[in-house]
Steps between C-alpha positions, in 0.01 A plus 500: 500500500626811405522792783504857358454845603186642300730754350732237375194320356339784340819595334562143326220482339520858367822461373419127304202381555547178327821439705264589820273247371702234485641530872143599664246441308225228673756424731484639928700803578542670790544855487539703802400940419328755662165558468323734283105447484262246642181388388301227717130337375361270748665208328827642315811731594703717244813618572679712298856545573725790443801415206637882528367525163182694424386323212399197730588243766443141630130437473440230797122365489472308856259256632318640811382190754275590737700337790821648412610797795739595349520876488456655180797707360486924504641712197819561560602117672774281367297144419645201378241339231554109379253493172499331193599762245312512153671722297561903418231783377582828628544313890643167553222311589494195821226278568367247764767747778550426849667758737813355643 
């Protein structure tokens, strides 16, 4: 599993996105970033993480369970997300995430 900062991320797939591909694409990643927006329905979580670029970020969709405590992250918190990533349009984009 690869373990990446979301800037690091963000920035391989902008500069070769079919290199990018090959090393992340439907495989787990970890990426650890700080975060920049947060948008919870009463089933799903999207994170969007901060690349330093304002063109886009890490675009983490998480699964909310009703018996996790966990405490949800604030804008402006350094979160480690393990997704499955799915590929590059404007934000790199991770599915089925779990805070770590």
């Amino acid at each position: 599993m690869a373990v990446l900062t979301a800037t690091e991320l963000y920035n391989n797939f902008q500069q070769d996105e079919t290199k990018a591909n090959g090393l992340y694409l439907d495989k787990v990643v970890l990426v650890k970033g700080v975060v920049g927006e947060i948008a919870q329905t009463d089933s799903t979580l999207t994170i969007q993480l901060q690349s330093g670029d304002i063109a886009g970020g890490i675009n983490c969709s998480l699964v909310v369970q009703e018996n996790s405590k966990k405490l949800l992250p604030v804008r402006g918190s350094t979160v480690a997300v393990k997704g499955k990533c799915t590929g590059y349009l404007v934000d790199v984009n991770l599915v089925d995430g779990v805070l770590e």
